[in-house]
N, C-alpha and C positions, 0 to 999 in steps of 0.2 A: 891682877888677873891676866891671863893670856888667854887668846883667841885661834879656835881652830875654824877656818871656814873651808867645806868641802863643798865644791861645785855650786856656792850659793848658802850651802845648808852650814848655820855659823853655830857655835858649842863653847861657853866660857870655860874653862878651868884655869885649876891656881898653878901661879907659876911653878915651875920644875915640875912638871907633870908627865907622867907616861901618856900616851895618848894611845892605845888601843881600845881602850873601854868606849871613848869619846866620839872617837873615829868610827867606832863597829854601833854607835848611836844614832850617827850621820850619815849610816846607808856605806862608808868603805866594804868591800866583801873581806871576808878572813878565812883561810883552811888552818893551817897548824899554829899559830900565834906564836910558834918559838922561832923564827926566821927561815924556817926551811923550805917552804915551798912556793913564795913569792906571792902568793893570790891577791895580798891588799901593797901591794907593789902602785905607788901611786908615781907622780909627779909633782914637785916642790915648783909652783910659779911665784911667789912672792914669800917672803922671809924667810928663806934659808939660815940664814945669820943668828934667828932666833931658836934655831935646834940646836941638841948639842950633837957632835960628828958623830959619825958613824961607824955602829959599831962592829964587832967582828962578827957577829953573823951578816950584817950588809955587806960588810966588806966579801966576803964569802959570796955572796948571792952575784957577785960580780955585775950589779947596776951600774946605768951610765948616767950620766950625767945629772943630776936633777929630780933622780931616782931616789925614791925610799920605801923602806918596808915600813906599815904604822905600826905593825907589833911592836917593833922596836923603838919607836921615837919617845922621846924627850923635847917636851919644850922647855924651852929657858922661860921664857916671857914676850909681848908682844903678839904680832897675830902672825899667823903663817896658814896662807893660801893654796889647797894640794887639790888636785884632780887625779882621773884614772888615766 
């Protein structure tokens, strides 16, 4: 099982797992869920290594550094630590 903890607020799912259902459980905000308009744009502070990259709509969304959309993510496994 992998672990999403947001700001505190922590959510088990199984590994290789989409996380926008999990993330929009643990209070992330969401407008369009298909990459377009940024709103659940969070900040990756610990386990990056455990998403898998990024895809072409982030890519598109032109984030910086540490940046990700939840609509989009994937976790591999392990826990991964995201704020706003």
């Amino acid at each position: 099982m992998a672990v999403i903890d947001f700001e505190g607020a922590v959510k088990e799912v199984p590994d290789d797992s989409a996380l926008l259902e999990p993330c929009e459980e643990l209070g992330v905000p969401f407008g369009c869920t298909a990459g377009e308009c940024g709103t659940c744009c969070v900040v990756v502070i610990e386990g990056e290594e455990n998403l898998h990259p990024m895809n072409d709509a982030e890519k598109r969304m032109g984030l910086r550094d540490g940046e990700r959309l939840c609509c989009q993510l994937r976790i591999k496994s392990g826990t991964v630590k995201i704020e706003l």
